[in-house]
C-alpha positions in Angstrom: -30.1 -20.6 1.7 -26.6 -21.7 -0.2 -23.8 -21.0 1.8 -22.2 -18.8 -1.1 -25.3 -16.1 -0.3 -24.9 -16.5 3.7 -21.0 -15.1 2.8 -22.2 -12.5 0.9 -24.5 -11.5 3.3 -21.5 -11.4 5.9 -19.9 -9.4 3.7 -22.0 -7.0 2.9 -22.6 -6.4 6.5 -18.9 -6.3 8.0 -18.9 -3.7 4.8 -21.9 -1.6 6.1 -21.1 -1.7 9.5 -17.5 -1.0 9.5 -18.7 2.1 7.4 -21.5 3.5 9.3 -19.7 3.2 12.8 -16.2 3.1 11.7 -15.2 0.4 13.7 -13.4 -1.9 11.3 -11.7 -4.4 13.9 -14.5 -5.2 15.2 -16.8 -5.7 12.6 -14.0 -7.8 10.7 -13.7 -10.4 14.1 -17.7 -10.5 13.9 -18.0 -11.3 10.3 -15.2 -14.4 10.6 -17.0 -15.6 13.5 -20.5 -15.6 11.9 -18.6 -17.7 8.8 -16.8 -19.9 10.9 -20.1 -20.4 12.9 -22.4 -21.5 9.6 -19.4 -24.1 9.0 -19.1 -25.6 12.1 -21.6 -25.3 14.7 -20.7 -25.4 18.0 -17.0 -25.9 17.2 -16.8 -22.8 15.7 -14.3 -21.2 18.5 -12.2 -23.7 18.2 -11.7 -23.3 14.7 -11.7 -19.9 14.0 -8.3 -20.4 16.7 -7.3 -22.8 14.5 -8.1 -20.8 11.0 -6.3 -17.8 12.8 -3.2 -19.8 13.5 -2.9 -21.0 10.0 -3.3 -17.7 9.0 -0.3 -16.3 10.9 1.7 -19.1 9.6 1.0 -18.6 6.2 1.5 -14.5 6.3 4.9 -14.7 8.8 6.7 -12.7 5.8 3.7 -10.0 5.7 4.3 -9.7 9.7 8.1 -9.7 9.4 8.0 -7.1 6.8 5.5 -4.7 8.2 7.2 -4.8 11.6 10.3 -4.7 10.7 9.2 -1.7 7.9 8.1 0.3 11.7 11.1 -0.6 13.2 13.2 1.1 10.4 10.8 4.0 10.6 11.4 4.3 14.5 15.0 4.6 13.8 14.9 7.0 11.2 12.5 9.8 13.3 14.7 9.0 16.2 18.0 9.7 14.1 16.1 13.2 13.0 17.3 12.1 9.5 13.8 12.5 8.4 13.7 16.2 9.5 16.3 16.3 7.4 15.0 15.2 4.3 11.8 16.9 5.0 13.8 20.3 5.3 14.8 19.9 2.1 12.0 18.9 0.6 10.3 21.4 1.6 12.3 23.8 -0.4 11.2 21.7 -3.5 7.4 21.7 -2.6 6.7 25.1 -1.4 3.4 24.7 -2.3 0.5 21.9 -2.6 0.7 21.3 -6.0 4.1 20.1 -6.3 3.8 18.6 -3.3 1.3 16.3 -4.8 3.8 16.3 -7.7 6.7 14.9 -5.8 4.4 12.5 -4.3 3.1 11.8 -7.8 6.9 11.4 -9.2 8.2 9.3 -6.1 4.7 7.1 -6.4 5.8 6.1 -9.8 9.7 5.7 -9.4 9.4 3.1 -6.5 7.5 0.9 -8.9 9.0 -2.8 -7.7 6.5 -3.5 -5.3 3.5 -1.8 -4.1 4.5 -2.1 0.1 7.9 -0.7 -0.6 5.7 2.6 -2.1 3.6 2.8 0.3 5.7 2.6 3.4 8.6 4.4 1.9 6.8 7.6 0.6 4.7 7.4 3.2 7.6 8.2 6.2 9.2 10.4 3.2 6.4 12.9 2.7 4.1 13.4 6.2 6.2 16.0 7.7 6.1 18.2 4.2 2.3 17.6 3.5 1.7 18.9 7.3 3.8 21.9 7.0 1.4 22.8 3.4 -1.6 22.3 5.7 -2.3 19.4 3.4 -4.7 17.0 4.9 -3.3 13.9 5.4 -6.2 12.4 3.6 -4.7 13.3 0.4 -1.7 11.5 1.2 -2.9 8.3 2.0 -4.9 8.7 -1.4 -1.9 9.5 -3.5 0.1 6.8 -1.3 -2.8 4.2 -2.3 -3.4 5.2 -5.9 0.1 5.4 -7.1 0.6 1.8 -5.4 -0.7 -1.1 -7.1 -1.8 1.1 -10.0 1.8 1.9 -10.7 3.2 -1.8 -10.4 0.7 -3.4 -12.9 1.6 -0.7 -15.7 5.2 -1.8 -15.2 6.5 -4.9 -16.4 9.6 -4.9 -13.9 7.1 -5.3 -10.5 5.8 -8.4 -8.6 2.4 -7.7 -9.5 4.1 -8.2 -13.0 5.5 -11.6 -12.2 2.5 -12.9 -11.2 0.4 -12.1 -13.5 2.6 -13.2 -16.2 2.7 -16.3 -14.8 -0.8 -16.9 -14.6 -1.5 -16.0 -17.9 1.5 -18.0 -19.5 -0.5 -21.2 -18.7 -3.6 -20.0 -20.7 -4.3 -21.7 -23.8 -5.9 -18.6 -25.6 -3.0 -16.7 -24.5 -0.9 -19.7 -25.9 -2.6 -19.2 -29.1 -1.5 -15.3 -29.6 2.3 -16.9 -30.0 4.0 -14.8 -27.3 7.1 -16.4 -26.5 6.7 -15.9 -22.6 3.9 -14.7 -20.0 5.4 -11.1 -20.0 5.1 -10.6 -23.6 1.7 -11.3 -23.2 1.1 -9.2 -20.3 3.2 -6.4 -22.1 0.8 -5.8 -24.9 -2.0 -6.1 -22.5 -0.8 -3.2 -20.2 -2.5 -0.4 -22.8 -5.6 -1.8 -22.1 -5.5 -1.8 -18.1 -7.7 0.9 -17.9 -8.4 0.7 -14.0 -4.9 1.6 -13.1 -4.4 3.8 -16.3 -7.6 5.7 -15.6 -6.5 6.0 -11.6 -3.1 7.5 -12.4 -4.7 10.1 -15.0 -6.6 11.0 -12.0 -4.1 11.7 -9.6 -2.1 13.5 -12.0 -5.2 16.1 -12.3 -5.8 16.3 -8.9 -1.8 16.7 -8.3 -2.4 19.8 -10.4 -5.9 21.4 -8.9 -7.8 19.7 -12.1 -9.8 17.1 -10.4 -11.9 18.9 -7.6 -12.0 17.7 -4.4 -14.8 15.7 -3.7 -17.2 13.8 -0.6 -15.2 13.4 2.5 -12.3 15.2 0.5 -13.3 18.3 0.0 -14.5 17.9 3.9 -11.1 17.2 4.8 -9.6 20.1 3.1 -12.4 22.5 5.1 -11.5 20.8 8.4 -7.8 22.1 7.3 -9.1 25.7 6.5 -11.2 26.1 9.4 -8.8 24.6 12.2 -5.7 23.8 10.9 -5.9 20.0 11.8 -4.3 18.6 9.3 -5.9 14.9 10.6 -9.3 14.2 12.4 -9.8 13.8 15.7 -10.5 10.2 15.5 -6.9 9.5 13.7 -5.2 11.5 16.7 -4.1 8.1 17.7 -2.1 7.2 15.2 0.0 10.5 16.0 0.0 10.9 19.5 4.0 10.5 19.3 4.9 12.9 16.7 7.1 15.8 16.7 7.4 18.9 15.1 9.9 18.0 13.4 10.6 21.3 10.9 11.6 23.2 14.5 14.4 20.1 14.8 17.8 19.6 13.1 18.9 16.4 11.1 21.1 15.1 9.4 19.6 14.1 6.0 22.4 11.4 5.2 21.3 9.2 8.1 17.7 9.4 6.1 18.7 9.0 2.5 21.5 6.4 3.2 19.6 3.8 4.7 16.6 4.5 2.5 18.3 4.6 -0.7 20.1 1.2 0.2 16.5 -0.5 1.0 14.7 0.6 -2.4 18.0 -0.2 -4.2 18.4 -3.8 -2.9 14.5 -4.6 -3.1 14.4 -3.4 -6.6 18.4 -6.0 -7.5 17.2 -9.1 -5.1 13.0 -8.6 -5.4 13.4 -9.4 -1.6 11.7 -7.1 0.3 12.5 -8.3 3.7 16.2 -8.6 3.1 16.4 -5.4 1.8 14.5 -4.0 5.1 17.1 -6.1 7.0 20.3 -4.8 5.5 18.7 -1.2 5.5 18.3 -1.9 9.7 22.1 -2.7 9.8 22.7 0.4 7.8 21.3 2.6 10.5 23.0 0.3 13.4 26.3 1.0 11.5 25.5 5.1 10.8 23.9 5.7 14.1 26.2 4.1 17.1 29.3 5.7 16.1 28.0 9.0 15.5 26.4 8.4 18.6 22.9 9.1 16.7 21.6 6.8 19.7 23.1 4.5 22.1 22.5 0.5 21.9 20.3 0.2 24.5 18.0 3.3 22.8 18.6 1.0 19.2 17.1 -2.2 20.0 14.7 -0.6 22.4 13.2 1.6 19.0 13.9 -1.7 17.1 10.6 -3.3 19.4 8.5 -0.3 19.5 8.7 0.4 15.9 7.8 -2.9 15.4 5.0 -2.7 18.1 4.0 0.3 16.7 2.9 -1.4 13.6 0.9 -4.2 15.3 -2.6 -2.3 14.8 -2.4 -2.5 11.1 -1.2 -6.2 11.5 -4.1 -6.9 13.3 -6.6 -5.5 10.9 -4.6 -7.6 8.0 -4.8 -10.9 10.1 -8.3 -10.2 10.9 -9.1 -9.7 7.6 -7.3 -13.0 5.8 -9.5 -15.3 8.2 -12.4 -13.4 7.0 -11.1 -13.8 3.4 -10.4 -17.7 4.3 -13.2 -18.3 6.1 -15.7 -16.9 3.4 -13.7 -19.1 0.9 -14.7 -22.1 2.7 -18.8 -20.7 2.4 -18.0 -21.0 -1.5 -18.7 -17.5 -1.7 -16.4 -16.8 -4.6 -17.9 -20.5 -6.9 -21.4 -18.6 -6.1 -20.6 -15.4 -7.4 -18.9 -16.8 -10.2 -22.5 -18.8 -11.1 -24.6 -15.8 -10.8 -21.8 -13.1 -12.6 -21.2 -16.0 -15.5 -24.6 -16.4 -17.5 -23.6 -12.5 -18.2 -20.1 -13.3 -19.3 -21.3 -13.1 -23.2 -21.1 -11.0 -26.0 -19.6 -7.7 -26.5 -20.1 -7.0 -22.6 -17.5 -10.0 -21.9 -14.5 -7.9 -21.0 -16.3 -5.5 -19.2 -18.3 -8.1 -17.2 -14.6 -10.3 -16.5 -13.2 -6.6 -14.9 -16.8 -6.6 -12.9 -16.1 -9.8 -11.9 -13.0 -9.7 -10.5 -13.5 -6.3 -8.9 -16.1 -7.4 -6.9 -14.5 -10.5 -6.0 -11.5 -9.1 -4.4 -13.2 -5.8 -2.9 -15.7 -8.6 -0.8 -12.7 -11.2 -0.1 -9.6 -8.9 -0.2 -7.9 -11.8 -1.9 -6.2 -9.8 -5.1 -4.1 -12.9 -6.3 -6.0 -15.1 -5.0 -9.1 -14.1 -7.3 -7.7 -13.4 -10.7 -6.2 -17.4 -10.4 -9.3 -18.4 -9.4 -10.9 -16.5 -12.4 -8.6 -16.9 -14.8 -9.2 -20.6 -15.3 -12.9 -19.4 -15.7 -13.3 -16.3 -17.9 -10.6 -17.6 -20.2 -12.0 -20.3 -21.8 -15.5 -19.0 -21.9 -14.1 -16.0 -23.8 -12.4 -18.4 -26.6 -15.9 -19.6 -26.9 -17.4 -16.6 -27.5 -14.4 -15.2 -29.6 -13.8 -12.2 -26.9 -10.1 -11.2 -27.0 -7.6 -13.0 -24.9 -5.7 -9.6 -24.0 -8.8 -7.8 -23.3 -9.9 -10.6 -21.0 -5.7 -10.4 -19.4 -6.3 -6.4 -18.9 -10.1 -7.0 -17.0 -8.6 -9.2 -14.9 -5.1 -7.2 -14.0 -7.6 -4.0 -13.6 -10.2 -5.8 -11.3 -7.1 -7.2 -8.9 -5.8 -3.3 -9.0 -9.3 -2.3 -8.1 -9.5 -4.4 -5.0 -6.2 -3.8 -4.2 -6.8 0.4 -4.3 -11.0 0.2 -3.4 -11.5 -2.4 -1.1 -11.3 -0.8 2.8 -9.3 -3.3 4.8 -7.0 -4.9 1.9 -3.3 -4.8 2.9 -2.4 -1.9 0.5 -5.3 -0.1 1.6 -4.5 -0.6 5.2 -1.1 0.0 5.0 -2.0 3.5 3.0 -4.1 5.0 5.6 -1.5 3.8 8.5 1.6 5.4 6.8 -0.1 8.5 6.8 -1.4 8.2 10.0 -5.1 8.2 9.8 -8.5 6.0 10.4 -8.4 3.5 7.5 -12.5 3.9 7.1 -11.6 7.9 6.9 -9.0 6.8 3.8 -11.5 4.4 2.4 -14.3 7.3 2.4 -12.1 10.0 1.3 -10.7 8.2 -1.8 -14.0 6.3 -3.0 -15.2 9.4 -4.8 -12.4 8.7 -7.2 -12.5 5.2 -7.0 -16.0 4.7 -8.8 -15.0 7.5 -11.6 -12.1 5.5 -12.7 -14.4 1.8 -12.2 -17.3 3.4 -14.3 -14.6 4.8 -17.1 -13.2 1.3 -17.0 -16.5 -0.4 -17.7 -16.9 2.1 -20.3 -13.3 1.8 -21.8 -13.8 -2.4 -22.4 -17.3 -2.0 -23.4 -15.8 -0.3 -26.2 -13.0 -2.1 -26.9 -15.5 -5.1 -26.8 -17.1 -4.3 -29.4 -14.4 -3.4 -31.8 -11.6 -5.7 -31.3 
C-alpha cells in the first residue's frame, strides 16, 4: 500500500472520528502519530517532537496574533466597552434579521484579512445575537462564511496578494497579456463561484430565505425550547461570561481601540502590529480613567492570551497533521488519481474538485493551490480549458477548505469567537457548505463548455 493511500486513510479517519465522538484534539494527535509512525518506525516519538517544534517555529506569528487577539478581547469585556457597543447595537438589530444583516454588512466591510473578521465581529456581535435568542451557531456560520469568502472577492485582501502572485508566474496566465497578477485575478473574481455562491447564501439566510437546515434548524429548537442560546457541550467556552446588557459601559473604550486595529491592519497589512498598537490604546484609555489598575492590565494581558491557548492547540495540532501527511505524499497521490480526469469540458470543474479536497483533508489552503497550480495549469493549455476558469477553481477550492474543512484555522477560529464546539460549527454549517460546492461544480461545468 503507497504511502499517499495510508494518509488518506488517516485522514479519513481523524475526519470520521472527530465527527462521530466530537473529540477533535484528540483524534488530530492520533492521526499525526499514526503518520509520523508509517515514516519512521520506532523513532516516530522523537520526531513527531521534532515535527511539532518546527511547527511552532514556523507559525510564531499565528500564536502571537491569536494570543495577543484574546488579550485585546480580555481588555475590552473587562473595560465594559463592549456592553457598550452591544447596547447600542442592539437598538439597531432589534430583531434576528438585521442582526444577521449587521453581521452580514460588518462581515463584508472588514474585508483585509479573514482573522481580523473573524475575531473582530466575533467579540462585536455575541452579546446582541444572545440577547435575540439567536443561537450562537448562526454566528459562527456567518463569522465563517463572510471570512475567506469575502477576502477572495476583493482585490484589496491578503488572500488577494497571494493569489495574484501565484498566478503572475503562470505562462497561460502570461499569455492573456495582463500587465500584473492582480489584473488577472481581477477578471477572474466573476467566476469564483464558491465564495460568490456562499455569500448569496448568507444573504438569504440573513433575511429568513434560506431555511434552517441539519444541526441548524436543531440549534434554533434547542433555543425555542430552553432558551440556551449554546449547547451544553460549548458551556466551556463561556463559563466566564457576563450578562453584560444588565452592565454599564462606556462604548468609546470599545470603538476606540477597535477602530484603530482594523484601520492600521487595513494602512500597514500587518496584523500583529495593528493588534499591538490597539493593546497600547487601551493601556493609554484605561489607566487614567482608572478603567483598571496596572496590576489588573497585565494580569488580563496573560489570561486573555491563555484564554486562547485551546484554539492554538487545535491549530498546532493540526499543521503537524497537515505536515506530517505531506511527507506520506498524500497530496502527489491524489493529484495522480484526480488527474487522468482533468480533461475536457469537466476540466475547471474537476481543478475546483481538486483543490477542495486537497485542502479540506490537509487544511493547507495556500499551501495547495501552489502545489496545484504548477499542475492544473499547464495541462489546461493542453487541453485549451481557459486560464481564468482554471484561476477561479483554484481560488474557490482554497475558499472551500478554508470555510468546510472542520479544524482549518478560520474554521477554528469561527467556532471559538463565538464560543462553541468547533465539530458543533463544522455540523451546523455543512448543510450550506455542500449547496454552494454542488452549485459550484455546476457553475464551471457550464462555463466549461462555453468558454
Amino acid at each position: 500500500m503507497s504511502h499517499g493511500l495510508i494518509a488518506v486513510l488517516i485522514i479519513l479517519v481523524v475526519i470520521v472520528g472527530a465527527i462521530t465522538t466530537r473529540r477533535c484534539v484528540e483524534f488530530l494527535i492520533g492521526g499525526s502519530l499514526l503518520a509520523t509512525l508509517v515514516l519512521y518506525g520506532k523513532d516516530f516519538l522523537v520526531q513527531w517532537c521534532t515535527i511539532l517544534q518546527e511547527v511552532f517555529a514556523d507559525n510564531v506569528w499565528i500564536v502571537l496574533v491569536c494570543g495577543l487577539f484574546g488579550s485585546l478581547i480580555a481588555l475590552l469585556q473587562a473595560s465594559k466597552g463592549t456592553f457598550g457597543f452591544s447596547k447600542v447595537i442592539s437598538k439597531i438589530c432589534t430583531n434576528e434579521k438585521r442582526t444577521l444583516l449587521a453581521s452580514f454588512i460588518l462581515g463584508v466591510l472588514i474585508f483585509v484579512d479573514d482573522y481580523l473578521n473573524v475575531l473582530s465581529i466575533g467579540v462585536c456581535m455575541k452579546g446582541v445575537y444572545d440577547k435575540r435568542k439567536i443561537p450562537r451557531e448562526t454566528l459562527a456560520y456567518m463569522l465563517d462564511a463572510t471570512g475567506a469568502p469575502v477576502c477572495v472577492l476583493l482585490p484589496f485582501s491578503t488572500w488577494a496578494v497571494f493569489y495574484a502572485s501565484l498566478f503572475e508566474e503562470e505562462e497561460s496566465v502570461k499569455a492573456l497579456g495582463y500587465a500584473t497578477g492582480i489584473q488577472a485575478y481581477i477578471h477572474a473574481i466573476p467566476f469564483c463561484f464558491y465564495p460568490i455562491i456562499t455569500l448569496l447564501i448568507v444573504l438569504l439566510f440573513s433575511l429568513g430565505i434560506m431555511p434552517k437546515l441539519g444541526s441548524m434548524k436543531a440549534a434554533y429548537k434547542r433555543v425555542a425550547e430552553t432558551g440556551k442560546v449554546y449547547s451544553d457541550a460549548s458551556r466551556k467556552y463561556n463559563h466566564e461570561e457576563r450578562k453584560g446588557f444588565e452592565e454599564e459601559g462606556n462604548i468609546w473604550n470599545f470603538l476606540i481601540p477597535m477602530i484603530a486595529l482594523v484601520a492600521i491592519a487595513v494602512v500597514t497589512g500587518n496584523l500583529l502590529l495593528a493588534v499591538i498598537v490597539a493593546l497600547l490604546i487601551c493601556f493609554v484609555l484605561y489607566l487614567p480613567t482608572k478603567v483598571v489598575t496596572l496590576d489588573e492590565f497585565f494580569n488580563l494581558i496573560i489570561k486573555g492570551f491563555a484564554d486562547m491557548l485551546p484554539i492554538l492547540t487545535l491549530l498546532m495540532i493540526a499543521f503537524v497533521l497537515q505536515k506530517t501527511t505531506e511527507s506520506l505524499e498524500m497530496t502527489d497521490f491524489i493529484i495522480q488519481v484526480m488527474q487522468p480526469l482533468l480533461k475536457g469540458t469537466l476540466f475547471p470543474a474537476m481543478a475546483f474538485v481538486l483543490v477542495a479536497a486537497l485542502t479540506f483533508c490537509t487544511g493547507s489552503l495556500w499551501g495547495m493551490s501552489a502545489v496545484v497550480a504548477p499542475i492544473v495549469f499547464p495541462l489546461g493549455a493542453v487541453i485549451g480549458a481557459n486560464p481564468i476558469l482554471i484561476m477561479a477553481a483554484i481560488i474557490s477550492g482554497g475558499a472551500f477548505g478554508s470555510h468546510a474543512c472542520f479544524y482549518t484555522d478560520a474554521t477554528l477560529l469561527s467556532s471559538t469567537s463565538a464560543g462553541i464546539d468547533n465539530i458543533e460549527h463544522a455540523m451546523s454549517q455543512l448543510p450550506y457548505v455542500i449547496i454552494a460546492a454542488v452549485a459550484s461544480i455546476i457553475g464551471f461545468i457550464i462555463c466549461g463548455a462555453v468558454m
